[in-house]
C-alpha positions in Angstrom: -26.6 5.1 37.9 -26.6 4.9 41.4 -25.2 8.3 42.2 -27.7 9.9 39.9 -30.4 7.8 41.9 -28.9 9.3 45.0 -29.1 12.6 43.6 -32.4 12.4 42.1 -33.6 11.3 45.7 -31.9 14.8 47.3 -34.6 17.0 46.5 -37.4 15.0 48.4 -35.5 14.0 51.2 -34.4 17.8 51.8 -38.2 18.8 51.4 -39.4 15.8 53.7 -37.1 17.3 56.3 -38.1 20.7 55.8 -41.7 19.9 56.4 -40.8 17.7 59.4 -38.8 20.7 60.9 -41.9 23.0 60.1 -43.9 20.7 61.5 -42.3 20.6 64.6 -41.6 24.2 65.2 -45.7 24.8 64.4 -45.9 21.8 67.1 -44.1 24.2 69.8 -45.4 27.4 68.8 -49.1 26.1 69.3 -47.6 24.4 72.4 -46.1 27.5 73.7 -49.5 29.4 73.1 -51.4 27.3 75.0 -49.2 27.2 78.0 -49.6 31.0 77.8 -53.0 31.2 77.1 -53.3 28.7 80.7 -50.5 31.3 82.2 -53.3 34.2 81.2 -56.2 31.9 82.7 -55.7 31.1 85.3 -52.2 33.1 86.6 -52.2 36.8 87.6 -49.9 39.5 87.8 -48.3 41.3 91.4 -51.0 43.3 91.5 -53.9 40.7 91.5 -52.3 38.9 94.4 -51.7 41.7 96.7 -55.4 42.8 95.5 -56.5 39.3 96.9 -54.4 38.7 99.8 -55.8 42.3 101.0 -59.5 40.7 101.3 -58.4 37.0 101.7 -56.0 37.7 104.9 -57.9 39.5 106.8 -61.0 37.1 106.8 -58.9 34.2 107.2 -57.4 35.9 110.6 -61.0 37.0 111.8 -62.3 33.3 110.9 -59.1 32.0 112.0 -59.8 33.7 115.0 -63.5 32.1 115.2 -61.9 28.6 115.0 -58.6 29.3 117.3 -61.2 30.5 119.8 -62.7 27.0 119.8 -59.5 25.5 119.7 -58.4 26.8 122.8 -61.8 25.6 124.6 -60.8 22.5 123.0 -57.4 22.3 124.5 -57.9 23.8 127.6 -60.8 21.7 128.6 -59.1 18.8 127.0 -56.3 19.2 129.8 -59.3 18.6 133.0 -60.2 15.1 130.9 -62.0 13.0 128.4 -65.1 13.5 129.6 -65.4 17.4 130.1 -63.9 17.3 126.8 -66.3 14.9 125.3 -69.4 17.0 127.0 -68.0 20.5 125.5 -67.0 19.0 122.3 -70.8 17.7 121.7 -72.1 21.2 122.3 -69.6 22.7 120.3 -71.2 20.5 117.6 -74.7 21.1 118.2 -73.9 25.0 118.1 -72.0 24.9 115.1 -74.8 24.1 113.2 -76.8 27.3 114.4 -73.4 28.8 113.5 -73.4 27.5 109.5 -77.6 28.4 109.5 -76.5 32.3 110.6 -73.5 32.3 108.2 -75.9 31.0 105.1 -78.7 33.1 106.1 -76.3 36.0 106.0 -74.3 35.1 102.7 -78.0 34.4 100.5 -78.2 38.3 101.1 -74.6 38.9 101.3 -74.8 38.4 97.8 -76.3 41.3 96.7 -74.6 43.4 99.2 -71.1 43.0 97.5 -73.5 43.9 94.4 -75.4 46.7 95.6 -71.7 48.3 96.9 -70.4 48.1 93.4 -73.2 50.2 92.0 -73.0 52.8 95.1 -76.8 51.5 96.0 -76.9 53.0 99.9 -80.4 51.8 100.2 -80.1 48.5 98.5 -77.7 48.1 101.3 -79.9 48.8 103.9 -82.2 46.1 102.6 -79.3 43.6 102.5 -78.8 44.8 106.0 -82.2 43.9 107.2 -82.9 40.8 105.7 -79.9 39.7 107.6 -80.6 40.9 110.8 -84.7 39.3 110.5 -83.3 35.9 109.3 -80.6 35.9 112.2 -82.9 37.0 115.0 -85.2 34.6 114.1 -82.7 31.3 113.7 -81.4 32.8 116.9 -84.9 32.8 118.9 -85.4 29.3 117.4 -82.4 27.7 118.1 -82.5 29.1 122.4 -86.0 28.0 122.6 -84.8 24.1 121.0 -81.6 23.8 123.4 -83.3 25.7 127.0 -86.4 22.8 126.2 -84.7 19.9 124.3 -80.9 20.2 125.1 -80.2 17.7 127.4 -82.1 15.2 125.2 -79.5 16.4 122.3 -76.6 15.5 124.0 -77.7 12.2 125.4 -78.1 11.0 121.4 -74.2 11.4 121.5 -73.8 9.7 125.1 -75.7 5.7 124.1 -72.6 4.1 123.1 -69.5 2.4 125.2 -68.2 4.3 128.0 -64.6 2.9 127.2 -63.5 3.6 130.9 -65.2 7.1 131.2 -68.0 8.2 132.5 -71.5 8.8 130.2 -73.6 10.4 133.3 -70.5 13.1 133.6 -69.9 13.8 130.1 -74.2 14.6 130.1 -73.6 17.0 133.1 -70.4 18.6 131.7 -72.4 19.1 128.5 -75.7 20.6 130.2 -73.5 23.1 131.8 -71.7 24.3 128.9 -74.6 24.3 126.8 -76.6 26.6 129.3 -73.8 29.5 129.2 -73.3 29.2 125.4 -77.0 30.1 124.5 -75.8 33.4 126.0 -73.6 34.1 123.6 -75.4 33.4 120.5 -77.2 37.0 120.3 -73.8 39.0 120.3 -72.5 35.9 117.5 -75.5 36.6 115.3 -74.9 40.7 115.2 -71.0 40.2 114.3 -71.7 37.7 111.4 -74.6 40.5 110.4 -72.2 43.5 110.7 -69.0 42.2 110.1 -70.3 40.5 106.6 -71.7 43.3 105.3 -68.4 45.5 106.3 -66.6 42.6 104.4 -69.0 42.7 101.4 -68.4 46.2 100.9 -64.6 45.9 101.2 -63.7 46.9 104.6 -62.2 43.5 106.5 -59.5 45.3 108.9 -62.1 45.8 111.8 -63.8 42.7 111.7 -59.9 41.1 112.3 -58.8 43.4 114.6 -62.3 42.7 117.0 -61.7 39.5 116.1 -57.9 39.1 117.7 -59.1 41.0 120.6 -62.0 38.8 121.1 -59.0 35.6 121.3 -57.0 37.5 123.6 -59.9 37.8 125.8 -60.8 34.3 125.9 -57.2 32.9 126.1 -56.8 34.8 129.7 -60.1 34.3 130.7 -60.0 31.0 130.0 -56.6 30.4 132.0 -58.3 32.3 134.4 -61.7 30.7 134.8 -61.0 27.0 134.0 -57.7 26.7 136.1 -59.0 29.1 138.8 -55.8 31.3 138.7 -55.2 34.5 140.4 -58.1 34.4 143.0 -60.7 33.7 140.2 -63.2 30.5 140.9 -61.7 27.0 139.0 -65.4 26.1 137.1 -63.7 24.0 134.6 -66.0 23.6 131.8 -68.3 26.6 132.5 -65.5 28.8 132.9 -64.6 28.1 129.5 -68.0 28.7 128.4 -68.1 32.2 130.4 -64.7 33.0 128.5 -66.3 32.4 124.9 -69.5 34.8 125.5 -67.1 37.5 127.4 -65.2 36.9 124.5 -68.1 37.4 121.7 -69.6 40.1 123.3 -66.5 42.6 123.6 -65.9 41.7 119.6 -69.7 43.0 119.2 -68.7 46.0 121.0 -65.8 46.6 118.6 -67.5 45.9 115.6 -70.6 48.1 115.7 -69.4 50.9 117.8 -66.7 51.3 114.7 -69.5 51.1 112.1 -71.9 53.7 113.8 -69.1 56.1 114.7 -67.6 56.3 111.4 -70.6 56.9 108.9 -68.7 59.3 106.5 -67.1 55.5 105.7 -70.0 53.2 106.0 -72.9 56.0 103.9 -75.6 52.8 104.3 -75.4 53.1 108.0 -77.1 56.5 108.2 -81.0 55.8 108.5 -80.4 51.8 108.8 -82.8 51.7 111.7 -85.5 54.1 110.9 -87.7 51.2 109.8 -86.7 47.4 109.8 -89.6 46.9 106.7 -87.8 45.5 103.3 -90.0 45.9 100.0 -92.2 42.4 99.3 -90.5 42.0 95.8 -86.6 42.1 97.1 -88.0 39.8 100.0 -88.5 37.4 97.4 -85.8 37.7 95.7 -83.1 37.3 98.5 -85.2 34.2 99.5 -85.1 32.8 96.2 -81.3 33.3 95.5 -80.6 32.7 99.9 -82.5 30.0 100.6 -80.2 27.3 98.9 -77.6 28.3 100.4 -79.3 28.5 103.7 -80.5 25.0 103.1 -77.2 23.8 102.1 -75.2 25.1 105.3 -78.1 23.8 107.5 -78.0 20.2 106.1 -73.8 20.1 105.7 -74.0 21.3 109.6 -76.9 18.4 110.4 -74.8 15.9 108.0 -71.6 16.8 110.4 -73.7 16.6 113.8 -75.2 13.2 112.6 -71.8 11.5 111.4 -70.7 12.6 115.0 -73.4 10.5 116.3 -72.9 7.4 114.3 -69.0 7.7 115.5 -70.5 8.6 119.1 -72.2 4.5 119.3 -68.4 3.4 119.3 -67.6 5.2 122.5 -66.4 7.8 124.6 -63.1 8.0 123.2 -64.2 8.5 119.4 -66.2 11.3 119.9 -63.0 12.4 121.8 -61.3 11.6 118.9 -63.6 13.3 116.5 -63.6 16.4 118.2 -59.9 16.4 118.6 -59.5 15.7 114.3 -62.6 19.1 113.3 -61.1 21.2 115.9 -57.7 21.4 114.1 -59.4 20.8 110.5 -61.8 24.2 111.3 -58.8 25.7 111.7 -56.9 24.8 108.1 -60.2 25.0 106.2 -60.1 28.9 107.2 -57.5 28.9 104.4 -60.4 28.0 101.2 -63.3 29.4 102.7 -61.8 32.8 102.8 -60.5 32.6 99.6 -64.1 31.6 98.5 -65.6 34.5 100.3 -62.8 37.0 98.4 -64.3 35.3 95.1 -67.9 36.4 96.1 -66.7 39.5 97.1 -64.5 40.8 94.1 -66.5 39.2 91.5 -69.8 40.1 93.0 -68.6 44.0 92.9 -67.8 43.3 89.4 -71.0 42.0 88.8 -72.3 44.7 90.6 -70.3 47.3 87.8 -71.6 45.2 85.1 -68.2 44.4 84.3 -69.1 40.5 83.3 -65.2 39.7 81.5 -63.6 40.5 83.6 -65.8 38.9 87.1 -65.0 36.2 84.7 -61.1 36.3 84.5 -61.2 37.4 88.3 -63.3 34.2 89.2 -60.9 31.7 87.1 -57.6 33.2 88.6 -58.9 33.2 92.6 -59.9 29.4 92.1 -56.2 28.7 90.6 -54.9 30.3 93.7 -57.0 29.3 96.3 -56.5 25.2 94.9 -52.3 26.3 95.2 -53.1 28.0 99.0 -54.6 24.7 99.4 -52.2 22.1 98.5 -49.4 23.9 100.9 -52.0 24.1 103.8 -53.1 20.7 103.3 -49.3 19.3 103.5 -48.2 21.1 106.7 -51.8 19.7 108.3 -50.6 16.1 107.4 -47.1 16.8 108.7 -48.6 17.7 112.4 -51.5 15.2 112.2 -49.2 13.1 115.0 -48.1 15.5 117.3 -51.9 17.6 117.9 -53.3 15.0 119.3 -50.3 15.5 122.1 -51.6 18.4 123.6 -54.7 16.7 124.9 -54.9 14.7 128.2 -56.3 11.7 127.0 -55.4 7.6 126.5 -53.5 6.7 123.2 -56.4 5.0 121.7 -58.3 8.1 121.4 -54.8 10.3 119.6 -54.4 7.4 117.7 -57.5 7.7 115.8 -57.3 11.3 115.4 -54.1 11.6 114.1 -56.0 8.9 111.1 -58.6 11.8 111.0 -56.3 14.7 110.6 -54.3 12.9 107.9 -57.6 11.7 106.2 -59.1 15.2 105.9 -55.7 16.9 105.2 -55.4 14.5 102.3 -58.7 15.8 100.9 -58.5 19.9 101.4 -57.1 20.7 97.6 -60.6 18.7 96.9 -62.4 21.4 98.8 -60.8 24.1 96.8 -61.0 22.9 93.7 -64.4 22.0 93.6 -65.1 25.6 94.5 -65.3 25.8 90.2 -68.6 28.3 90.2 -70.4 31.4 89.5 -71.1 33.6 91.9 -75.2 32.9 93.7 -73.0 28.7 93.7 -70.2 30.2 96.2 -71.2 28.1 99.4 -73.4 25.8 97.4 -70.3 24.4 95.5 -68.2 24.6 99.1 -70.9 22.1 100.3 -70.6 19.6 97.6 -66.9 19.4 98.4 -67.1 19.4 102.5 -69.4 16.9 101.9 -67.4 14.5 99.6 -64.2 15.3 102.0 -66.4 14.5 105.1 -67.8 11.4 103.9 -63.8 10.6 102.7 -63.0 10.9 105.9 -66.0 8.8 107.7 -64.8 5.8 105.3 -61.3 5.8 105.4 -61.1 6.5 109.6 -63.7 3.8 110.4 -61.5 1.6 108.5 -58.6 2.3 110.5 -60.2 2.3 113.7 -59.4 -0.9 115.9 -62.7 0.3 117.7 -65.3 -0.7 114.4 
């Protein structure tokens, strides 16, 4: 009775199992297509990577460059003392937001010159081209006129807090000074970012990193030159350094548009650019409708920055030291996700361009995995030499103390700035805001709790 129970019992149980080892293998399968279907999102082949790392390298080196070339101001003049390194380090701010006001003005109509390429549009171009070129000329005329009438007052905002042993009145002078050669330089600034973004947009980023590496190598040696006073030439400290940086802009102008004008059979849009400098009413509006955001957006990120500098500036001498000691080396790392984000409106805005929507798409969702990867390695070897940067400067412990917090803060933050680069297109700097702006704020929070100076 028992055994037949047994037996009776054998077809079920064998069924049961059957269906639990179906079940099971179905389980794998649909979990093995998913993780492929992921692979096929957001993974590329050989070929996709060496297709972005030909766009993405390049533009990191030439705004690498932009940021090493501030970096080495930053050191040099950070080996005379705090405050000539305080007084260049608050111009440096101020300037950097005419800097971010150039580079959104340039990247609302940058936008449609990535488009325009991919549909072979000389003329449309052109327009791009112009609209560029009015909207930096005027930001530039605007932002001499503010800082030859209202500079000194700018700087003083920064200079109302403790001296914390150095001296305000010297830091004010160093800062007039530096601030008086810069404005020199902004002209030959605003004609690279116009040429060497539209050279970018339509896929050619070699010469815009080759002027780019020149322009470093000529403010490294003038810089050793001019600050130091080596080799017979005058020792003028902090405007030496400033002399360097406009030598230094103006030779990688040079470069830049004597290539473009002497190689026409390349750049076809060239040919006629400057017969007329009128653009058609209705494309007027439109590049002010899609630019203006993101002109609006890089003005107010840059203000946001110069501001939080200020409020860190009523603690003393040595935090703005400190500050400007943390963004110099920060600049530098971010190069890594803004480049990739400017590949991402490059490639997918010539897709765009080519009405070829799927696959923009697929582009767009692989460069975001990538650039979030790039990130995450940057991001660790920035938190490794948080410690030892602050080394390089001649200044008290207090002041490399609270950077090395800063560095480690914003390192800890950088995938953020990559991952939240999840857009379409016209969002490309838009999204990067929203991101720089929750990493800077991040930052603010977690360094002023660290500080033994708040």
């Amino acid at each position: 009775m028992e055994i037949g129970h047994q037996e009776a019992l054998w077809p079920g149980c064998m069924a049961h199992s059957y269906k639990r080892i179906f079940k099971d293998r179905i389980n794998r399968t649909e979990g093995g297509f998913m993780l492929g279907n992921v692979r096929k999102k957001f993974i590329g082949d050989k070929q996709f990577y060496k297709m972005v790392l030909a766009i993405a390298i390049p533009i990191m080196i030439q705004n690498g460059i932009t940021n090493f070339v501030s970096l080495l101001d930053n050191i040099m003049v950070g080996q005379i003392g705090t405050e000539q390194m305080s007084g260049v380090a608050i111009v440096n701010q101020l300037i950097f937001v005419y800097n971010l006001c150039i580079f959104g003005g340039v990247s609302g109509a940058g936008i449609f010159t990535a488009q325009y390429f991919g549909q072979k549009d000389d003329e449309g171009i052109r327009h791009t081209f112009r609209f560029k070129l009015w909207v930096s000329a005027i930001l530039t005329a605007l932002v001499i006129v503010i800082f030859i009438i209202g500079g000194e007052s700018l700087i003083q905002i920064y200079l109302n807090g403790s001296s914390d042993g150095g001296d305000l009145a010297a830091a004010l002078r160093y800062g007039r000074q530096y601030m008086l050669v810069m404005l020199c330089g902004l002209p030959a600034f605003m004609m690279v970012q116009t040429y060497a973004s539209t050279l970018r947009e339509c896929g050619e980023t070699m010469v815009p990193m080759k002027a780019g590496v020149t322009a470093v190598l000529v403010n490294l040696v003038f810089n050793y030159l001019l600050i130091y006073g080596k080799f017979g030439f005058p020792k003028l400290g902090v405007v030496g350094a400033a002399i360097a940086t406009v030598l230094s802009r103006y030779v990688e102008m040079a470069i830049v548009l004597v290539w473009t004008h002497k190689h026409k059979e390349i750049n076809t849009y060239i040919v006629g650019l400057y017969k007329t400098m009128k653009i058609p009413g209705y494309l007027i509006k439109k590049f002010i409708i899609k630019g203006s955001p993101l002109l609006f957006n890089e003005t107010l990120w840059a203000a946001a920055q110069a501001t939080l500098m200020q409020c860190y500036s009523v603690r003393g001498l040595s935090v703005v030291a400190a500050f400007n000691i943390a963004n110099t080396i920060a600049n530098l790392f971010n190069v890594v996700f803004i480049a990739l984000g400017d590949s991402v409106a490059i490639v997918v805005g010539q897709r765009l361009g080519a009405g070829k929507m799927d696959e923009a798409r697929d582009l767009d969702n692989k460069m975001i995995a990538f650039s979030v990867m790039c990130c995450t390695g940057v991001a660790i070897v920035m938190f490794l030499i948080a410690p030892l940067f602050p080394q390089l400067y001649n200044t008290d412990s207090t002041t490399r103390h609270l950077a090395e917090y800063l560095i480690m803060t914003q390192a800890v933050f950088m995938p953020q700035n990559a991952s939240c680069m999840r857009h379409i297109l016209p969002c490309v700097p838009v999204a990067r805001q929203w991101s720089r702006s929750f990493s800077t704020a991040s930052s603010c929070g977690s360094s002023a709790c660290r500080s033994p100076l708040c």
